[in-house]
C-alpha positions, 0 to 999 in steps of 0.5 A: 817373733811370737815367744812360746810358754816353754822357751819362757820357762812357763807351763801352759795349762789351757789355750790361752792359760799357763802358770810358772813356778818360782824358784825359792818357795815354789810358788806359783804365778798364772797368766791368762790372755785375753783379748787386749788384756792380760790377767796375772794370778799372784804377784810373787815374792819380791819386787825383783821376782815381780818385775820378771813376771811382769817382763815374760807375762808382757812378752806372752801377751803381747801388751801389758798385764792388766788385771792383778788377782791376789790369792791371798795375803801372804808375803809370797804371793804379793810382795811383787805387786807394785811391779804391775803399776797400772793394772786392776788389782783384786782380792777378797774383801778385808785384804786391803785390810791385811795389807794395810795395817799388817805389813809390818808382820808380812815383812817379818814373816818374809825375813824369817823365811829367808827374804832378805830384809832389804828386798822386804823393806822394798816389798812393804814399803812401795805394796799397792792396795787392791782397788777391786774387793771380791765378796762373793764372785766376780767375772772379769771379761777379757775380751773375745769371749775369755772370761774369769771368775774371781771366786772368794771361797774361803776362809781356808788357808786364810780368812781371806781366800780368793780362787780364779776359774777359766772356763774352757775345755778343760776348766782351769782353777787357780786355788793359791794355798788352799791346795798344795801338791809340793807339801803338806798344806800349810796352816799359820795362825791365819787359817781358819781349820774349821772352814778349810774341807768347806773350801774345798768343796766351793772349789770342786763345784767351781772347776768339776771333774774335769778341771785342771787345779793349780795349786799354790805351790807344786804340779798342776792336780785334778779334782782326785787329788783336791778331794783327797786333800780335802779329806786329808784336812777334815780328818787332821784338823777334826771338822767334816 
């Protein structure tokens, strides 16, 4: 028996394309079919909330996940991505780099978030390394026409900020923390302030007018709000 997006909890965006969000963060995760294949968008934020992901993505898709796109490096978004052994794993270019040498601060920064520090230990220790690095674009073909374009458009949020457009009627943009709906959108001391409204507006020409955007934590937008939240930006942080 074929499951639906609802009964799993998830929220479908597009034919073929839907998201889920996780409890504690609010984070989300997006899935998108293909035709023998299945792209996951984030990975979440323990090897447990994973390994979920991974379990409701194989039952909507009927087969494995096969493509790992990571948004961003930071603890909620990838500690759950050694659940998805097997599958190409992406993200920008130089955050395999983060991933590598920074895990140490990606586990403290989990624990003072409130991951317990066994579950981050577990998420650093066993964390996999993207195997494909982004520089520009990037189409995956997903078979049976279904493309998705892989998108480093930061720095932003990060200096190592990765969208990912379904085309389709509508466009679906993934957008990870450069966009934000349940709160202010966050910026550590990683963002890059000055090149974050530029993002976004590498993010408006991708999706256009009629797109849905999915933030990286909070209810699906559209392009009003992304161009609000771009203003919001260059005016708080001073940068046009």
């Amino acid at each position: 028996m074929t499951v639906t997006w609802e009964e799993l909890g998830w929220e479908r965006v597009a034919e073929g394309v839907g998201r889920c969000r996780l409890p504690g963060w609010d984070c989300t995760a997006g899935l998108v079919l293909g035709a023998g294949t299945a792209l996951m968008v984030d990975a979440g934020s323990s090897l447990a909330e994973g390994a979920r992901l991974r379990t409701e993505a194989q039952a909507l898709a009927g087969r494995r996940v096969t493509h790992l796109a990571l948004t961003h490096p930071h603890f909620d978004h990838v500690f759950g991505a050694a659940a998805f052994a097997g599958a190409d794993l992406y993200a920008v270019a130089g955050a395999e780099a983060v991933l590598a040498y920074g895990r140490e601060e990606l586990r403290l920064d989990a624990i003072r978030n409130g991951l317990p520090s066994p579950e981050a230990e577990e998420a650093t220790d066993t964390l996999p390394l993207p195997r494909h690095p982004v520089s520009g674009e990037w189409t995956l073909d997903l078979g049976d026409g279904r493309r998705a374009l892989l998108a480093a458009v930061g720095p932003g949020h990060t200096s190592h900020d990765l969208a990912v457009l379904v085309p389709g009627d509508p466009p679906v943009v993934f957008c990870g923390d450069l966009v934000e709906e349940s709160g202010a959108p966050q910026a550590g001391p990683d963002a890059v302030p000055s090149r974050w409204p530029a993002a976004l507006d590498r993010l408006l020409a991708l999706g256009g007018d009629r797109a849905r955007y999915v933030p990286g934590h909070g209810a699906v937008v559209d392009a009003a709000f992304v161009r609000a939240q771009r203003d919001a930006l260059s005016a708080r942080f001073g940068v046009s």
